[in-house]
PDB file of N, CA, C and O in Angstrom, chain B, residues numbered from 101:
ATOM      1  N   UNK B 101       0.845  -1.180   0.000  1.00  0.00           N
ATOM      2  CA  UNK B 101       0.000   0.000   0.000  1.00  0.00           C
ATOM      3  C   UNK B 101       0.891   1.245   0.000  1.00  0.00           C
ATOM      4  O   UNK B 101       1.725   1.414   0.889  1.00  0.00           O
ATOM      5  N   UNK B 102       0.674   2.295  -1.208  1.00  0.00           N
ATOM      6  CA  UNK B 102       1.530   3.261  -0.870  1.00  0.00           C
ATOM      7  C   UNK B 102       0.389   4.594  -0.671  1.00  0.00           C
ATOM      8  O   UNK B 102      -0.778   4.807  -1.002  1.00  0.00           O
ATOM      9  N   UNK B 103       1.631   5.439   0.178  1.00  0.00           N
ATOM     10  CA  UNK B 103       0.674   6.743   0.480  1.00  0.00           C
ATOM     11  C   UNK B 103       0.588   7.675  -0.686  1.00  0.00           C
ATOM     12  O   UNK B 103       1.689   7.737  -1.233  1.00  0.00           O
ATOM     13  N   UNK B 104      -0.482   8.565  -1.381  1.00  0.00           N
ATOM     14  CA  UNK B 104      -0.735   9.242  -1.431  1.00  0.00           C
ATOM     15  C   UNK B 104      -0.187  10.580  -1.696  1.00  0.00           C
ATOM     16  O   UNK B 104      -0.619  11.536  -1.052  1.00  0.00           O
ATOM     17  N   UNK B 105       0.665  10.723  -2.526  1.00  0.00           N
ATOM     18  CA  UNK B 105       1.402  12.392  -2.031  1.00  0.00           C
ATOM     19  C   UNK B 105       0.222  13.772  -2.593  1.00  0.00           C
ATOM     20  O   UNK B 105      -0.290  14.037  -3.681  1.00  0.00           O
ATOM     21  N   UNK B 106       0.174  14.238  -1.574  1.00  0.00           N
ATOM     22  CA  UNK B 106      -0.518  15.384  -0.787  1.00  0.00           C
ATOM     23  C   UNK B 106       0.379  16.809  -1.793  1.00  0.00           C
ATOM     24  O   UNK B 106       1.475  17.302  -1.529  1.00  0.00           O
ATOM     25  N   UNK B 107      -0.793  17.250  -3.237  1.00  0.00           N
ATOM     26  CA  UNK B 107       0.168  18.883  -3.432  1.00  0.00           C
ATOM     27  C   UNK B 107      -1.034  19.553  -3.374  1.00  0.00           C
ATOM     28  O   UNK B 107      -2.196  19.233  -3.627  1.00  0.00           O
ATOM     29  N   UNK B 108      -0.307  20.896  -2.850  1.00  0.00           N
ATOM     30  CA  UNK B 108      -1.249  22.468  -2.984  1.00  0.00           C
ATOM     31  C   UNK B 108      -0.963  23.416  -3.457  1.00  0.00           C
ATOM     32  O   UNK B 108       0.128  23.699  -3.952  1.00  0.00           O
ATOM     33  N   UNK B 109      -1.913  24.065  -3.376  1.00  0.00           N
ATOM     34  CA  UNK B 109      -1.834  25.395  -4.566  1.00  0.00           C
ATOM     35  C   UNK B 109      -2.256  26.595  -3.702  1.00  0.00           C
ATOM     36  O   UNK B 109      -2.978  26.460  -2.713  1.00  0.00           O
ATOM     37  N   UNK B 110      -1.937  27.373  -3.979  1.00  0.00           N
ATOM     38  CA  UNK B 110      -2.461  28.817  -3.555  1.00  0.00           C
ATOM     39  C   UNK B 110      -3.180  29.409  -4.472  1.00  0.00           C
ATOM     40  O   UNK B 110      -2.741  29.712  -5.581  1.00  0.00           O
ATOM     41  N   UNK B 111      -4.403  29.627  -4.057  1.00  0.00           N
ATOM     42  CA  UNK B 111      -5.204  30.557  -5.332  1.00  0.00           C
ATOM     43  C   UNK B 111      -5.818  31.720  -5.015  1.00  0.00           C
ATOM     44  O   UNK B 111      -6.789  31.798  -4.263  1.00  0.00           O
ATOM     45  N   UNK B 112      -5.181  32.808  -5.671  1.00  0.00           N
ATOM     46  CA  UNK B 112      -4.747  34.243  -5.357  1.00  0.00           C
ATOM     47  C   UNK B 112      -6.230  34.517  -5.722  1.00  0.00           C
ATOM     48  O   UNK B 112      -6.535  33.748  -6.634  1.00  0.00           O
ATOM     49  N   UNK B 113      -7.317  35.343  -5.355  1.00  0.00           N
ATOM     50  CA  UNK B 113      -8.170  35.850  -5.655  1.00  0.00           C
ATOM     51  C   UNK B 113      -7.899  37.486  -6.403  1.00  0.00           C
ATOM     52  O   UNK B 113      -8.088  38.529  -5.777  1.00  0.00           O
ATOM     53  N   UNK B 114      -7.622  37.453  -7.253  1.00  0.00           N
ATOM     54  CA  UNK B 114      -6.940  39.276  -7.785  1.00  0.00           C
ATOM     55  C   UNK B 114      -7.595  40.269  -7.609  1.00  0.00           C
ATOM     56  O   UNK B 114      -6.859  41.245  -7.756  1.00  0.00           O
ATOM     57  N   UNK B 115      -9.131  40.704  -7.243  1.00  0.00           N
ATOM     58  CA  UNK B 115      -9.403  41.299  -7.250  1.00  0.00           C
ATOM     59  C   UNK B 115      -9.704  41.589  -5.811  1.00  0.00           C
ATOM     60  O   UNK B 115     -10.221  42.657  -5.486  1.00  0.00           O
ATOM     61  N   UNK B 116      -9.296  40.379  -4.681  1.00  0.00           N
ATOM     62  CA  UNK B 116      -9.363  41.078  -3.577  1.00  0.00           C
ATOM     63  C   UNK B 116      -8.196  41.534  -3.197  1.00  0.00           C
ATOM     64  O   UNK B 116      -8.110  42.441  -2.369  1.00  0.00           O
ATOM     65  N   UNK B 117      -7.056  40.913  -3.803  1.00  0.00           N
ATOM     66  CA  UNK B 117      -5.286  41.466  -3.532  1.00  0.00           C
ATOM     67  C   UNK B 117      -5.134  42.502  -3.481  1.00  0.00           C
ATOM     68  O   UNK B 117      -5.501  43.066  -4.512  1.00  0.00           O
ATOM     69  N   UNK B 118      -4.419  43.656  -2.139  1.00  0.00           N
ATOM     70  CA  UNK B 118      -4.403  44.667  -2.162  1.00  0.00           C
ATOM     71  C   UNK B 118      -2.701  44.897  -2.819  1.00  0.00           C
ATOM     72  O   UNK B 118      -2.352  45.879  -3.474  1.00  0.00           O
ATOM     73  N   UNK B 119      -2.065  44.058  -2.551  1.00  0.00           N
ATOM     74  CA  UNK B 119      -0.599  44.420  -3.550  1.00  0.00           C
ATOM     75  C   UNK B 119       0.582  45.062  -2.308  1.00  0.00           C
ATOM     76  O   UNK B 119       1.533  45.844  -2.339  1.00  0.00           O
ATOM     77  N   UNK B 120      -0.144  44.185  -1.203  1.00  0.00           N
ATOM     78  CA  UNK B 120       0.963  44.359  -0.153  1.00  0.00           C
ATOM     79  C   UNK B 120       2.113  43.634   0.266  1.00  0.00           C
ATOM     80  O   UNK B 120       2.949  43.924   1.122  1.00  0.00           O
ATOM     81  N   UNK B 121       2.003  42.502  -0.584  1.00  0.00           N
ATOM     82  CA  UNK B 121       3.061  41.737  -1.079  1.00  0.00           C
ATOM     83  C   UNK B 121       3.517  40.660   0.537  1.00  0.00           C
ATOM     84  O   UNK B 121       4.594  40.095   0.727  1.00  0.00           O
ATOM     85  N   UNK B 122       2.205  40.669   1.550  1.00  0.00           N
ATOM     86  CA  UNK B 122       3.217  40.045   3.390  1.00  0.00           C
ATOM     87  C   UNK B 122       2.805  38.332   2.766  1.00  0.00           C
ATOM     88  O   UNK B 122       3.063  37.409   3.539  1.00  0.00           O
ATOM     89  N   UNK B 123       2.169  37.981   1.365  1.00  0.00           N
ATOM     90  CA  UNK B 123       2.190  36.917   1.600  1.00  0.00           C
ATOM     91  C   UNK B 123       3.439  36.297   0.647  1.00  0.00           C
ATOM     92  O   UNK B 123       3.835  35.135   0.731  1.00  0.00           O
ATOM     93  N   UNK B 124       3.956  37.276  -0.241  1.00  0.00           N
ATOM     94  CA  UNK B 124       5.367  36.765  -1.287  1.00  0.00           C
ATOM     95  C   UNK B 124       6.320  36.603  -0.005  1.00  0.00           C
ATOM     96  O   UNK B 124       6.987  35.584   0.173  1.00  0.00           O
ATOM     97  N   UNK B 125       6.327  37.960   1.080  1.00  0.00           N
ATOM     98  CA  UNK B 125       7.538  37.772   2.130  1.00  0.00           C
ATOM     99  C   UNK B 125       7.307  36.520   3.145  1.00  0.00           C
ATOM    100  O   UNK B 125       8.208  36.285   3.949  1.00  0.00           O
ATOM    101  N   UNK B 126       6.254  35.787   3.144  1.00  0.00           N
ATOM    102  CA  UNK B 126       6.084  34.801   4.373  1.00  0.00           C
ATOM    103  C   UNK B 126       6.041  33.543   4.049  1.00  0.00           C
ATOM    104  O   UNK B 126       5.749  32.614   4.803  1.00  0.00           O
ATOM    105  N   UNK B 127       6.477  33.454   2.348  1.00  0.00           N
ATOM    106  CA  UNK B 127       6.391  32.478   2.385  1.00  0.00           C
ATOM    107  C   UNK B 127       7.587  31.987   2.197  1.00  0.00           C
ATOM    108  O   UNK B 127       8.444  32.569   1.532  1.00  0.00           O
ATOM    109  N   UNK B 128       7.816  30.470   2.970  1.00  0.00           N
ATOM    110  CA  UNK B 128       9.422  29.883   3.103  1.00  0.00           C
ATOM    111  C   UNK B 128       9.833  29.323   1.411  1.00  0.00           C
ATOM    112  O   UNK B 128      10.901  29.557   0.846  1.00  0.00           O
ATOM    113  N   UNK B 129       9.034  28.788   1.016  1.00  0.00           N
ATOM    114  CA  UNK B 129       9.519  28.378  -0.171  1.00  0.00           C
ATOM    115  C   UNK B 129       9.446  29.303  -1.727  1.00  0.00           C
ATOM    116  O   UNK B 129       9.612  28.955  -2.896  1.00  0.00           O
ATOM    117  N   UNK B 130       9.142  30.509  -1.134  1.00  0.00           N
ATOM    118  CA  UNK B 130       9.791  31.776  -2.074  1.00  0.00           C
ATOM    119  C   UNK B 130       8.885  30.879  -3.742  1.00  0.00           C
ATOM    120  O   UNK B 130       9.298  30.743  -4.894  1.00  0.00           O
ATOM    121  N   UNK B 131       7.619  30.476  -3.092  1.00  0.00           N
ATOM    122  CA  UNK B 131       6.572  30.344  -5.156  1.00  0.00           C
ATOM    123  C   UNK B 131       5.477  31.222  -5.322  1.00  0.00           C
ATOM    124  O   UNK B 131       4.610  30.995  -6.167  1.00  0.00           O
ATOM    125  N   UNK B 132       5.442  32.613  -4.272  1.00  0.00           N
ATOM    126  CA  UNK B 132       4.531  33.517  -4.831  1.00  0.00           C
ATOM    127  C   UNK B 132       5.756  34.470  -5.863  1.00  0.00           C
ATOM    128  O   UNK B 132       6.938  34.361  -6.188  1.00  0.00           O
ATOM    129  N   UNK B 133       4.516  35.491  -6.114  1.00  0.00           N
ATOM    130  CA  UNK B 133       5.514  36.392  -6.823  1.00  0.00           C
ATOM    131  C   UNK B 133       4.184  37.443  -6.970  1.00  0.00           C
ATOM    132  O   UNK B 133       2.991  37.144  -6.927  1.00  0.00           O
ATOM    133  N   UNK B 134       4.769  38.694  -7.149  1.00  0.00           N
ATOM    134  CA  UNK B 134       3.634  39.898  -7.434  1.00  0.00           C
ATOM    135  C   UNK B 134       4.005  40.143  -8.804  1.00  0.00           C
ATOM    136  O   UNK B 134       5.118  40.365  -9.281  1.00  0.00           O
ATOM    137  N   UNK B 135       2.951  40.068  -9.313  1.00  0.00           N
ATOM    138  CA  UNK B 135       2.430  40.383 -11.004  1.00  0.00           C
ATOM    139  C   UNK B 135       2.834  41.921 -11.239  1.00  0.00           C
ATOM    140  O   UNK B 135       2.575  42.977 -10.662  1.00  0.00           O
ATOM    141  N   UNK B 136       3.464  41.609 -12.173  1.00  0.00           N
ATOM    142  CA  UNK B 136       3.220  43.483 -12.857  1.00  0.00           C
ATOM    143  C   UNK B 136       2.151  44.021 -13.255  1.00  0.00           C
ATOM    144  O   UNK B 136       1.926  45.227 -13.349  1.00  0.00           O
ATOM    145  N   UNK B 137       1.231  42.862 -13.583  1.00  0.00           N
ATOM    146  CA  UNK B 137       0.376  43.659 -14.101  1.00  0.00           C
ATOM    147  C   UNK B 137      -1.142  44.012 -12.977  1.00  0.00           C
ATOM    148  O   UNK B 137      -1.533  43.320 -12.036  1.00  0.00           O
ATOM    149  N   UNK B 138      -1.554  44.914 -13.344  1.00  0.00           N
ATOM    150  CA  UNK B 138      -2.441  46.022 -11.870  1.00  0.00           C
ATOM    151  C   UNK B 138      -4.017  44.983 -12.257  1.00  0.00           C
ATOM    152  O   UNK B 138      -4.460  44.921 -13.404  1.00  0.00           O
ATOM    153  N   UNK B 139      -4.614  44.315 -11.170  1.00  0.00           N
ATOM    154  CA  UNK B 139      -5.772  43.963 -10.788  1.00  0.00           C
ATOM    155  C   UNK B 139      -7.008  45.421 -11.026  1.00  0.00           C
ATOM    156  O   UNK B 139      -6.874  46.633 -11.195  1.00  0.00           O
ATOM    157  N   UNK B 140      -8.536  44.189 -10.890  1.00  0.00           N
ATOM    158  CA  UNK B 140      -9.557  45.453 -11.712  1.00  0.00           C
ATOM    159  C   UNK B 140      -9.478  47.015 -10.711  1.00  0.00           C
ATOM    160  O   UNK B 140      -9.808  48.122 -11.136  1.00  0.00           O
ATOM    161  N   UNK B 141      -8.774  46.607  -8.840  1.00  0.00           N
ATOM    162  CA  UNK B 141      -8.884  47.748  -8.551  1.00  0.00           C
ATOM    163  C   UNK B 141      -7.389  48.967  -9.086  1.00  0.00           C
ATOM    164  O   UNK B 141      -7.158  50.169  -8.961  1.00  0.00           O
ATOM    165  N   UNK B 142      -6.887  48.108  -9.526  1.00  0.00           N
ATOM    166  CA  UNK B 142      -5.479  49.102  -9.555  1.00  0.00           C
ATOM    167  C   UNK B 142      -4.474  48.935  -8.906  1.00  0.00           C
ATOM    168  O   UNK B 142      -3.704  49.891  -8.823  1.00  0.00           O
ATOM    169  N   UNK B 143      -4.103  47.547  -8.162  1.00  0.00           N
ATOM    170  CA  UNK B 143      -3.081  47.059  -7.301  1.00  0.00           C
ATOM    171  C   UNK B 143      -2.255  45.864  -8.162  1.00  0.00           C
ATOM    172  O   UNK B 143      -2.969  45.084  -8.792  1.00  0.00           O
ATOM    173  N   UNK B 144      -0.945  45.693  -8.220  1.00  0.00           N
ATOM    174  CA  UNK B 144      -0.281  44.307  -8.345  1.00  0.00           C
ATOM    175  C   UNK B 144      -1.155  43.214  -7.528  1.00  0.00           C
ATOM    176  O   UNK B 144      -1.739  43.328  -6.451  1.00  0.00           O
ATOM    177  N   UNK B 145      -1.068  42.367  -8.212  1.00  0.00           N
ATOM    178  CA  UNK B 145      -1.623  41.295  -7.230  1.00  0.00           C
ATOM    179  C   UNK B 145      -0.287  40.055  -7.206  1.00  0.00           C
ATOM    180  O   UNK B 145       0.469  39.809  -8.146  1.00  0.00           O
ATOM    181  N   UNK B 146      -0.288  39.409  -5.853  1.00  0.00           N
ATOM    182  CA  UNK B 146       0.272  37.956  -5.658  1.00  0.00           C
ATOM    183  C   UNK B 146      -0.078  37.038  -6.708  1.00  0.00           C
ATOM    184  O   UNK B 146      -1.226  37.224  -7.110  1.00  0.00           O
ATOM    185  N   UNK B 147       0.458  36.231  -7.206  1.00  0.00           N
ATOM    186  CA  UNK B 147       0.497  34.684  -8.572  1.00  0.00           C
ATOM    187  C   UNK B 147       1.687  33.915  -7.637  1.00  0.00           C
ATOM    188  O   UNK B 147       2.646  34.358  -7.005  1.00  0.00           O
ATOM    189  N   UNK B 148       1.118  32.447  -7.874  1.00  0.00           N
ATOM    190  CA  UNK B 148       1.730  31.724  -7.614  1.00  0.00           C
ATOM    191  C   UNK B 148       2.598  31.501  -8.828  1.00  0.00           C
ATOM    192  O   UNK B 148       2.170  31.607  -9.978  1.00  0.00           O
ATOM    193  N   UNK B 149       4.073  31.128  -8.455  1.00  0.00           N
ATOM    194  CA  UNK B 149       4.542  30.759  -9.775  1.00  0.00           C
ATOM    195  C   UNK B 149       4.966  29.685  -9.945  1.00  0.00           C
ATOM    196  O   UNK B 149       5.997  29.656 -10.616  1.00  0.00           O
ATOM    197  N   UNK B 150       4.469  28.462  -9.499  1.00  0.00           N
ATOM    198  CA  UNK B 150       3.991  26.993  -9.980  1.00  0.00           C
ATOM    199  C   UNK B 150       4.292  26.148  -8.993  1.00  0.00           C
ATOM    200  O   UNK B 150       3.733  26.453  -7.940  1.00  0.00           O
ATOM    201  N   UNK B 151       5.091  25.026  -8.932  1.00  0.00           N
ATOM    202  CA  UNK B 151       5.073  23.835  -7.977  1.00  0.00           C
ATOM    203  C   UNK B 151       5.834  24.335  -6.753  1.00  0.00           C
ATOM    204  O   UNK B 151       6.603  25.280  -6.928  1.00  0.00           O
ATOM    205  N   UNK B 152       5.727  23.893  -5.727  1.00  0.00           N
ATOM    206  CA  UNK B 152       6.659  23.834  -4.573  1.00  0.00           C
ATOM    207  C   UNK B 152       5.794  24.292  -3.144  1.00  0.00           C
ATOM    208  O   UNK B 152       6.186  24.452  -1.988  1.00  0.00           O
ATOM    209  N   UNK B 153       4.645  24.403  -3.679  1.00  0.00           N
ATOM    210  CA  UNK B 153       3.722  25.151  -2.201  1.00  0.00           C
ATOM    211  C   UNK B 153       3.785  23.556  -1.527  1.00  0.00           C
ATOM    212  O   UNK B 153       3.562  22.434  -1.981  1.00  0.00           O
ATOM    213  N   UNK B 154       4.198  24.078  -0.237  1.00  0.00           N
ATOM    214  CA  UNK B 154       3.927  22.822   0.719  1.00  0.00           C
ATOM    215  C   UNK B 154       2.361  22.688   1.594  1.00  0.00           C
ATOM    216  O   UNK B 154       1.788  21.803   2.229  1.00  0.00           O
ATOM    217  N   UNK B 155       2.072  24.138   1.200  1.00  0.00           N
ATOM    218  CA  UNK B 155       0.631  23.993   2.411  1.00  0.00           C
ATOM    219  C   UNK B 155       0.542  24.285   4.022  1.00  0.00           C
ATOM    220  O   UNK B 155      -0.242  23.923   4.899  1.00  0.00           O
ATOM    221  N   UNK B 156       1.382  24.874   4.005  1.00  0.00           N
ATOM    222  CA  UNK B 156       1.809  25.566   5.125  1.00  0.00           C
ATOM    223  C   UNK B 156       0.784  26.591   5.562  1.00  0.00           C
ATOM    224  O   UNK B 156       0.473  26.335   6.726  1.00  0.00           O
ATOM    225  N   UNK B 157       0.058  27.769   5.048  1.00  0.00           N
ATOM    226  CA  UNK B 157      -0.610  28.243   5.057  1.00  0.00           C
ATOM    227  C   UNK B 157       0.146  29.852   5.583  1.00  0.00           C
ATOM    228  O   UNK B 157      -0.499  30.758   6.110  1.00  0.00           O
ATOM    229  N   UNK B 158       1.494  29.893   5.311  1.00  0.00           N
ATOM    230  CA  UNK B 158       1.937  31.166   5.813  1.00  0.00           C
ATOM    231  C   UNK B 158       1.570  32.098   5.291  1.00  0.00           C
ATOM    232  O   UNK B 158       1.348  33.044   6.046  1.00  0.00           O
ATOM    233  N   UNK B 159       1.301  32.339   3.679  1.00  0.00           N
ATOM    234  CA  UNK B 159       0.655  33.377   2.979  1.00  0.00           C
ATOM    235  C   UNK B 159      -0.618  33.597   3.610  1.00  0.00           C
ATOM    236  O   UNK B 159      -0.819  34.707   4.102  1.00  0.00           O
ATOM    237  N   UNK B 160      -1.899  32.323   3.700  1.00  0.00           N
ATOM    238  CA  UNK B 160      -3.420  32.666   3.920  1.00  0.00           C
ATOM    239  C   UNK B 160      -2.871  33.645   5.268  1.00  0.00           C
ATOM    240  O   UNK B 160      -3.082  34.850   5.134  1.00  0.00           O
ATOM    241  N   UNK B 161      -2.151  33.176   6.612  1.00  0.00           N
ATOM    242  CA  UNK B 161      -1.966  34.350   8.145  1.00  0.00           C
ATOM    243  C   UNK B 161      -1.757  34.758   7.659  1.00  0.00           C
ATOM    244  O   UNK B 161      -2.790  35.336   7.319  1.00  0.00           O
ATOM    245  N   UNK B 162      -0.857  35.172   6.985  1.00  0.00           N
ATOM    246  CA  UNK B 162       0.006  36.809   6.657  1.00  0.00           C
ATOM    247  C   UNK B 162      -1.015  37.577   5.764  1.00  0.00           C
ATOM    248  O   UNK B 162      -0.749  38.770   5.620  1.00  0.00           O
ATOM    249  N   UNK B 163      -1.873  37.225   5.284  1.00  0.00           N
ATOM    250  CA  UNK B 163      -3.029  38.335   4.571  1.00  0.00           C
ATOM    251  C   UNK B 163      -3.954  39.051   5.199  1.00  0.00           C
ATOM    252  O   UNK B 163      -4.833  38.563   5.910  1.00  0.00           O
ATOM    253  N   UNK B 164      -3.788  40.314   4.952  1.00  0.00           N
ATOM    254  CA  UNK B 164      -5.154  41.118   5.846  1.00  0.00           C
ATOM    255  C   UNK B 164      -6.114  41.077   5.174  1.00  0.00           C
ATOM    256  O   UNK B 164      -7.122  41.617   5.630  1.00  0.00           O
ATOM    257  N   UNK B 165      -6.174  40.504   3.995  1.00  0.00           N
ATOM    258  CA  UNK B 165      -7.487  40.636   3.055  1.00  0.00           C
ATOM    259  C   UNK B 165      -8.129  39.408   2.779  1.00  0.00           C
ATOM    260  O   UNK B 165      -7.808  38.496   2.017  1.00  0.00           O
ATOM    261  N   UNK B 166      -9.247  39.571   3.653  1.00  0.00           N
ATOM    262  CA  UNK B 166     -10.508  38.285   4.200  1.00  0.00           C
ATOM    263  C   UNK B 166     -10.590  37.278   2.584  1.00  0.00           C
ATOM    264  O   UNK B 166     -10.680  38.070   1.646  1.00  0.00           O
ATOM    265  N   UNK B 167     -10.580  36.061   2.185  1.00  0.00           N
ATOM    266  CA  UNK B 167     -10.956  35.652   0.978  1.00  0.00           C
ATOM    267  C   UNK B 167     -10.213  35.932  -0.396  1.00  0.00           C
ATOM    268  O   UNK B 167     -10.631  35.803  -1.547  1.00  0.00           O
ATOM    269  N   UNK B 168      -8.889  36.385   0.115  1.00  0.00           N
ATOM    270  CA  UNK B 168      -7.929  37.036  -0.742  1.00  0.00           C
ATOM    271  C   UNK B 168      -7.049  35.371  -1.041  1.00  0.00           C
ATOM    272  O   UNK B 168      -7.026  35.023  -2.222  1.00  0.00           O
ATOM    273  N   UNK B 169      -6.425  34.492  -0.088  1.00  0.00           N
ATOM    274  CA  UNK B 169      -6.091  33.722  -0.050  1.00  0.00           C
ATOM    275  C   UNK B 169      -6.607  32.639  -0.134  1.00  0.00           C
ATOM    276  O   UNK B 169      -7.300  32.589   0.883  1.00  0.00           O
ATOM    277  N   UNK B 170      -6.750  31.653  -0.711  1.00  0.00           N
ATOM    278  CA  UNK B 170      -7.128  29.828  -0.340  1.00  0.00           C
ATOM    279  C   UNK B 170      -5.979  28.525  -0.553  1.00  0.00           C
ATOM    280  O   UNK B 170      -5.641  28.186  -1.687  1.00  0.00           O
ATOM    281  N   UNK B 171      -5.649  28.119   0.195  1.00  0.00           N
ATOM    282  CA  UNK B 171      -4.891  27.033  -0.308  1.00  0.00           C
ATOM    283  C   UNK B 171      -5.935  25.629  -0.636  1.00  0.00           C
ATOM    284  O   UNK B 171      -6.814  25.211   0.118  1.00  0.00           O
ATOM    285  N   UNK B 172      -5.501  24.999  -2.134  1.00  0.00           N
ATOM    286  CA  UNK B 172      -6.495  24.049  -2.135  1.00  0.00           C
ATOM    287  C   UNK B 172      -4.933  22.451  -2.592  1.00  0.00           C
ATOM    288  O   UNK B 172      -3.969  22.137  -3.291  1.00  0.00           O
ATOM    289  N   UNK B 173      -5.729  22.113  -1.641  1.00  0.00           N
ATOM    290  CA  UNK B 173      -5.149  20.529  -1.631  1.00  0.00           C
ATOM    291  C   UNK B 173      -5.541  19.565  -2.432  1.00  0.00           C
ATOM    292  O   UNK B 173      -6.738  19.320  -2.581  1.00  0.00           O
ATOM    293  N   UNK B 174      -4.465  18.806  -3.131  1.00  0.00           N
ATOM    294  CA  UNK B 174      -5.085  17.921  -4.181  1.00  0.00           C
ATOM    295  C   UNK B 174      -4.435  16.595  -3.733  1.00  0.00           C
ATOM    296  O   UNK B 174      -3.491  16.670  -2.946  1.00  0.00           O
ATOM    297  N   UNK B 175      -4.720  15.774  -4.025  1.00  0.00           N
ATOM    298  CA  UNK B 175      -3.696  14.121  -3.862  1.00  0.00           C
ATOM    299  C   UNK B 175      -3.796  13.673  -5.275  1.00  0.00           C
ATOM    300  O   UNK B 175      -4.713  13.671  -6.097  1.00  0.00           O
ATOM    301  N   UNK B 176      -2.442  13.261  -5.290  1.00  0.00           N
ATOM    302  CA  UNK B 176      -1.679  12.503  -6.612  1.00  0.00           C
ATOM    303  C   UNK B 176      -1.880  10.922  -6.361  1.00  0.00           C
ATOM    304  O   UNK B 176      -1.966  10.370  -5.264  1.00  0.00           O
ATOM    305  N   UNK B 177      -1.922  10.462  -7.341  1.00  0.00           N
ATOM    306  CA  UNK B 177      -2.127   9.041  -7.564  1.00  0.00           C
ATOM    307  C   UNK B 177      -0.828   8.424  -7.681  1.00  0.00           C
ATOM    308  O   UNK B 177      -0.736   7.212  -7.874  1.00  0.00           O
TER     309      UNK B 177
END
């Protein structure tokens, strides 16, 4: 029987991102990144920039903006 490996994602909501960037600084494995390009209010927003989220959830604390953050968990076969 083997386990399961466990990956996640961070999924940036852009239009609630205020472009304060505490979740690119909190996270240990350095896979956010702030977009150049300005969200519908006029802010950079956070993008994940691909594999390596462990699921830690340091970005979702470090956000002041309610629903701005979700980490979603998937399992690999």
């Amino acid at each position: 029987m083997t386990e399961k490996k466990k990956k996640f994602s961070p999924v940036i909501a852009a239009d609630e991102c205020k472009g304060c960037g505490r979740c690119v600084k909190a996270c240990p494995k350095r896979v956010l990144l702030m977009d150049h390009r300005l969200n519908a209010m006029g802010y950079p927003n956070a993008i994940y920039g691909g594999d390596g989220c462990v699921g830690c959830g340091s970005c979702f604390y470090s956000c002041p903006e309610p629903g701005a953050i979700t980490i979603i968990e998937e399992t690999e076969d």
